[in-house]
N, C-alpha and C positions, 0 to 999 in steps of 0.2 A: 497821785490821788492824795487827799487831805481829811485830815479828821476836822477843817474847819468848817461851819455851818453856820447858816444863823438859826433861830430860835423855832421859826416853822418849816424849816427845810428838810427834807426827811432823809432820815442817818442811813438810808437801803446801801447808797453808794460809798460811804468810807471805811476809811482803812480798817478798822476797829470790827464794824458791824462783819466787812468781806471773810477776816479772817476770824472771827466767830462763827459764820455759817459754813464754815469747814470741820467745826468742834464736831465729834460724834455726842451722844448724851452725857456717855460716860466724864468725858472731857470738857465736857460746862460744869458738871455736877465738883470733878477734879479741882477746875480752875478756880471757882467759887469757896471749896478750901483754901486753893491758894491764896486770895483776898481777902481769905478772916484771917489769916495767920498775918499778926504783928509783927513777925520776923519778916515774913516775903513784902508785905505790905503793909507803908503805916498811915495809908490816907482808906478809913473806917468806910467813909460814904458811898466808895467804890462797890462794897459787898450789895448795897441795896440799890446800886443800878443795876447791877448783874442782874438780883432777881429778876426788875422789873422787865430788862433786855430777853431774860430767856424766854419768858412766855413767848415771844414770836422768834424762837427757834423751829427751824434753821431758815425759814424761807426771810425770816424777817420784811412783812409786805410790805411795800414804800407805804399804802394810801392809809394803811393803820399806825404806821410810825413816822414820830418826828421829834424833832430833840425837846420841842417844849412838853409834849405830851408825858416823853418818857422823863424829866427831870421831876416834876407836876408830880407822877405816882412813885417814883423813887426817894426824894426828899420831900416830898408835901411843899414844896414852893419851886421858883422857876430862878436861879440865877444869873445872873449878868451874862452875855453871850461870851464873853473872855471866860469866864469862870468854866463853862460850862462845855468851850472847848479845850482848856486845860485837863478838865477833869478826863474827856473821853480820850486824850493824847493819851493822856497816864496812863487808862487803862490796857490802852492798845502797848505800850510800854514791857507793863504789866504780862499782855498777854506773849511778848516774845521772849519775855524773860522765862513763863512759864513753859512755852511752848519747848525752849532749850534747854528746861530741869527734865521736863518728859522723856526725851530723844536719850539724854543720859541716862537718864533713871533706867533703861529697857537697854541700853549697849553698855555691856560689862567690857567690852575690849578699849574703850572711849576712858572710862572711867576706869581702869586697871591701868592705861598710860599715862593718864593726869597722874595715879597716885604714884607710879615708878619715877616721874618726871617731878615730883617734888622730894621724895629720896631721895632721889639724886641731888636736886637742888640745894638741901638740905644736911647733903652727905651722908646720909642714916645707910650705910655702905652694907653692911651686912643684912640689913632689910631688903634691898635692892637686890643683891644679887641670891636670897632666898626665894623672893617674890619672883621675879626671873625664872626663875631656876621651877616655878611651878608652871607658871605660863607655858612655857615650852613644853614640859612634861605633858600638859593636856591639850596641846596641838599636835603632838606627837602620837596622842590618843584615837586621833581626827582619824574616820575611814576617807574620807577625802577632803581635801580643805576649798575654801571657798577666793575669791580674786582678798577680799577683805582680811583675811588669815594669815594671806601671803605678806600685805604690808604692814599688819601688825607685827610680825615676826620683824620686818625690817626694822621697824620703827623703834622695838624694843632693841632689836640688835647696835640701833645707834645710839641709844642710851648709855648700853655699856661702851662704849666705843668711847662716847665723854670721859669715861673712870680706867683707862690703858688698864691698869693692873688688875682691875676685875674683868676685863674685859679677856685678858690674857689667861687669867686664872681659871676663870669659866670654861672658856675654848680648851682648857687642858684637861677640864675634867668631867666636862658634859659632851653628847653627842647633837644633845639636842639644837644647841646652836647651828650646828655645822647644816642638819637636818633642814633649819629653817632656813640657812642661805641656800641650799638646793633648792627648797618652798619657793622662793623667789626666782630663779633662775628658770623654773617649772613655767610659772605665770608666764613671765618675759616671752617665753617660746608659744604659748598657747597662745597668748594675744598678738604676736608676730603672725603665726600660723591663721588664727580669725581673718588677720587684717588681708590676710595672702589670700584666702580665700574667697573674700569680699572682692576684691582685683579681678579673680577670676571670672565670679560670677559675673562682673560688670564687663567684661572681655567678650565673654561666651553670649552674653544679651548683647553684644556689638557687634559680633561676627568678627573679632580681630585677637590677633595673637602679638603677644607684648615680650619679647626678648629680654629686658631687663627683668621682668615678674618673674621667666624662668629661672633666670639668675640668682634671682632672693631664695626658691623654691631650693634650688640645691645648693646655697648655704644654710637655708635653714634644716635641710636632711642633715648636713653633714655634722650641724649646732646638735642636733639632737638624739647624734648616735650615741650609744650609752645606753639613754634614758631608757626605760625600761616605767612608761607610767598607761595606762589606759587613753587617757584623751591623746596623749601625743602619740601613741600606737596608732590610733584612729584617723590623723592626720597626715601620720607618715607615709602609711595605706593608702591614702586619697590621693596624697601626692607624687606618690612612684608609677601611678599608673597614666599612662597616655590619653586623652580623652576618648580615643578611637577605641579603647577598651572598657568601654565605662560598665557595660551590662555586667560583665567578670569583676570588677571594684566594687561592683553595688553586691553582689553577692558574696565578696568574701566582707564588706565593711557594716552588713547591716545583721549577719548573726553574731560580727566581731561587739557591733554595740550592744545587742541583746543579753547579752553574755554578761559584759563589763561595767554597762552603763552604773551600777551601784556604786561603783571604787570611783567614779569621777564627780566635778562639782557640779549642784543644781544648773548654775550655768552653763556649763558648759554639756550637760545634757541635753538640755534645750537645743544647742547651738548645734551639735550634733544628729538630734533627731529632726531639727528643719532642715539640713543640711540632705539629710537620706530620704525625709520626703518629697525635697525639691529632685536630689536625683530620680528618684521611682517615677514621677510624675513628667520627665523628659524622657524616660524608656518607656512609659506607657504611650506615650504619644508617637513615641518612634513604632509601638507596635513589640517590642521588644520583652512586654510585661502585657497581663491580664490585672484587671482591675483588681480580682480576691488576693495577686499576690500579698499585698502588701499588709494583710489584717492583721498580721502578727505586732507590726511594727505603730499600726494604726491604735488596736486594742492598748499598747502601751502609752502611748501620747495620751488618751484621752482619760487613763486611770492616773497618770500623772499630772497630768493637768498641761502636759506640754503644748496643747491644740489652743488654748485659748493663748490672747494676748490683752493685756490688761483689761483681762477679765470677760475679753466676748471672743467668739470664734465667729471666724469667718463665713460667709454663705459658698465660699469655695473648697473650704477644707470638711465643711460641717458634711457637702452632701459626697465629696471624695471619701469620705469615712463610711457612709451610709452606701455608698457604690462598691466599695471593698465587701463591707460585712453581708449584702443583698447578695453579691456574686456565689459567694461563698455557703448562701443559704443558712445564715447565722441571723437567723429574723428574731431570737430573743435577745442578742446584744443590739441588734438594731432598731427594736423598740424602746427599751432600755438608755441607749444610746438618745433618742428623738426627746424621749420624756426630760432627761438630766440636761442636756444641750441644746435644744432648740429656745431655752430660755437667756441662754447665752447669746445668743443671734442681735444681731442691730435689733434696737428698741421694734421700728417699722416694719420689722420682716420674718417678726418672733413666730405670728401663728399663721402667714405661708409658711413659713418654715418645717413649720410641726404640719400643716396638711401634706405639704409637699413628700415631705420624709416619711407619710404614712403610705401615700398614694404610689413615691417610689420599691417603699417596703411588700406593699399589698399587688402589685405588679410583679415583682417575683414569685410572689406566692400565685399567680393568675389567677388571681380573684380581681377580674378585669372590669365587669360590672360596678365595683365596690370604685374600683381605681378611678373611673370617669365619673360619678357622682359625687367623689374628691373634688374633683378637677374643679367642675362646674359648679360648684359651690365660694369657690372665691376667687376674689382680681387680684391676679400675683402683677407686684408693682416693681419689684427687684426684677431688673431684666434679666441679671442670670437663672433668678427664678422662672422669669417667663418661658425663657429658650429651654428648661430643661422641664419644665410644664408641659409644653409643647411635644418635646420627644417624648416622656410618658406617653402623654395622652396616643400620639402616632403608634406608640408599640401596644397599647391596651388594645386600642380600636384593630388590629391584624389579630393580633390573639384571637377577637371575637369574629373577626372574619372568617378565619381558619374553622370556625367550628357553622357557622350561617353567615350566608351570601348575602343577606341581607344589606351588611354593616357595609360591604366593598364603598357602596358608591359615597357613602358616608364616609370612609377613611381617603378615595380618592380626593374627593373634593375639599377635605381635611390637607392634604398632602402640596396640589397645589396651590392653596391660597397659602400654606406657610413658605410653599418654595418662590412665591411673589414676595413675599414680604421679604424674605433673607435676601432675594435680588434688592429689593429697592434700597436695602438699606447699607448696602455698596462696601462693607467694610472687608477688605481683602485679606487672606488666609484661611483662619478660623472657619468663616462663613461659607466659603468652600466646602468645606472638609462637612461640615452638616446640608447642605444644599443635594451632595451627594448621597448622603444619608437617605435622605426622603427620597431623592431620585430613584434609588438600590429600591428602596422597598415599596416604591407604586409600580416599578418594573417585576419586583418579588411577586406579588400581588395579582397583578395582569398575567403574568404565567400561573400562576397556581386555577384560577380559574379559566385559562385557555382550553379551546377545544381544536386540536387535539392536546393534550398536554405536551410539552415537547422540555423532558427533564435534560439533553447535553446543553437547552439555553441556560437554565435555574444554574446546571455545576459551571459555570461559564461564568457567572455572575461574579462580580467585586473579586477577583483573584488579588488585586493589590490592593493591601488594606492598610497600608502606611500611612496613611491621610485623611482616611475615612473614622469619621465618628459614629459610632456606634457598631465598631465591628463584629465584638465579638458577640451581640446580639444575632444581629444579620449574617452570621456562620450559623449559629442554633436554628434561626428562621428558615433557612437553605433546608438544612438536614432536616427540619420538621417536613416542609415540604415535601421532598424530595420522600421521606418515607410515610406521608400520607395519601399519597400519590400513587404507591405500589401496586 
């Protein structure tokens, strides 16, 4: 892409205007100093494009802008189309030079190795290994250090490395050095350990097991005996156990992180608690876990911010959270939760989102009435949204059956047309596992209203729940039955 144009061609599309409408305000208003300063900048004229440019910050409309317009109210006349693309080159110029004063100005570890990197250069030796000699000291200060921490210490560490004798001198009389080449060696191990786990994941969604990955897996145990750090505890744990053991690993690895998680880096918390939520979420499915277990670990992810990913959460983890804290009857973090999050959701599916999450919430509470006036009040367009619209609505509409006969032939007929639709739509597994669902509960259903009642069919019902969605629903449903029934 080019800053060239001709004189009515409109500037929306180059380089200049692109990475201006990235500027936040602060950062027009920034760069605009930057342009009057004679030091950064000695072509004066550039200041009074900028004004005129900012006015159509940030959208900068093509049909409102175009280079003769903006030259016309920035200089009071229109210059040669050479001139006029020279001028906006310069400023785009301009703007990467500023752009790479900012990024320094705000990273002291950036600017702390430029200045040890010209001591040095410089020889200023006892500056060098003072400055040194502090750095270290306030990484050593660090409750946990971050991937970036680790190669500043390197980086520093090769500094001295250039000057042997200080380099020598240091190592004999500080600890801190030695501290930071363990720093490093730490990283090294975590990002082997990430990469190993990434393998795995990709294994176990194949159904195939990989002889060499084992083989990395018990070098890298035996690389990190010693170590004595939180994150590689947490990794060591994950990898000593057999997968066939996994329900017993998720329970000693998820109060080990609850515990720890402060001593280790942002990242690697992150990396950790998707890691535990993706295990929970394969023992729930196994049957193995109850939805509420996991609130504890849930509650933490979302005060951290660990749930989102730049910057939106998912419509599957958003309503996993909301199914955790419903189960658990914890309906003020789960309002709490819908208000702070459901704004975070895809642009598209913000406010299903926030119905959906009230109508799930107000359904534990059986306030079933309120639940389906939810419903029918808007077109959920997220198919995940839909299918779990869907199941609400099926468990509101029994609710209100169990209490008037009325509603049966309304939820009946509710039942099979969604058990058509999940047929026609032929997707194998998943589709299953809820096809049953509805099946379970218009057979629930038709026995609670049988004459005579006959409760050994009701305890009879769904004994294997390995595969069915909405289990542990349809266990509570059983036992209402079954004791409304007496």
């Amino acid at each position: 892409m080019k800053n060239i144009t001709t004189s009515k061609q409109s500037l929306h599309a180059t380089k200049l205007v692109r990475m201006l409408s990235t500027f936040p305000e602060r950062e027009i208003l920034s760069f605009e100093k930057w342009l009057a300063s004679p030091w950064c900048n000695p072509t004066k004229c550039l200041v009074d494009i900028l004004v005129a440019l900012k006015k159509y910050h940030p959208e900068f409309a093509p049909r409102k802008l175009n280079k003769r317009s903006l030259f016309e109210k920035a200089l009071g006349r229109v210059p040669s189309d050479r001139r006029m693309n020279n001028l906006l080159s310069e400023m785009y110029l301009q703007a990467e030079q500023f752009l790479t004063h900012e990024r320094l100005r705000h990273d002291d570890q950036t600017r702390t190795e430029l200045l040890l990197s010209t001591f040095s250069e410089r020889k200023l030796n006892e500056w060098l290994e003072k400055k040194t000699e502090r750095e270290f000291e306030k990484l050593e200060q660090k409750k946990s250090f971050e991937s970036r921490d680790h190669f500043f210490a390197y980086r520093i560490n090769k500094l001295l490395d250039e000057r042997t004798s200080l380099s020598l001198k240091y190592r004999k009389n500080s600890p801190a050095l030695g501290n930071a080449m363990k720093a490093l060696k730490l990283y090294t191990l975590l990002e082997n350990a990430n990469s190993i786990n990434s393998s795995l994941s990709l294994n176990r969604a194949l159904k195939q097991s990989n002889k060499s990955l084992e083989i990395e897996i018990e070098n890298w145990i035996m690389m990190s005996r010693g170590i004595d750090h939180p994150s590689i505890n947490l990794y060591r744990k994950r990898f000593e156990f057999a997968e066939e053991n996994d329900k017993d690993r998720f329970k000693i690895l998820e109060p080990l992180f609850l515990k720890n998680y402060q001593s280790i880096s942002a990242k690697d918390q992150k990396i950790h608690f998707t890691l535990l939520v993706n295990d929970f979420m394969r023992l729930r499915r196994k049957g193995k876990f109850e939805s509420g277990d996991s609130l504890q670990l849930y509650k933490l992810g979302a005060r951290e911010l660990w749930i989102l990913q730049e910057g939106s959460i998912s419509t599957f983890m958003y309503l996993n959270i909301l199914s955790s804290s419903n189960a658990k009857r914890d309906f003020e973090f789960s309002r709490a939760f819908i208000e702070k999050f459901s704004p975070k959701l895809p642009l598209m599916h913000r406010e299903e989102g926030r119905v959906l999450g009230l109508a799930h919430t107000l359904n534990k509470e059986e306030e079933y009435d309120k639940v389906i006036g939810l419903l029918l009040s808007i077109e959920f367009k997220s198919p995940y949204f839909q299918r779990v619209s869907r199941f609400i609505m099926i468990q509101a509409c029994f609710g209100l059956h169990l209490e008037n006969a009325s509603y049966q032939s309304f939820l009946l007929d509710y039942c099979d047309a969604y058990e058509k639709q999940l047929r026609r739509e032929k997707v194998k597994g998943e589709n299953q596992s809820w096809i049953r669902f509805v099946q379970f509960t218009r057979a629930l259903s038709k026995l609670y209203y049988a004459i005579p009642f006959e409760g050994n069919k009701v305890k009879s019902l769904f004994k294997d729940t390995s595969t069915l969605q909405g289990a542990a629903w349809l266990k509570i449903q059983k036992r209402k039955v079954l004791q409304l029934k007496k």
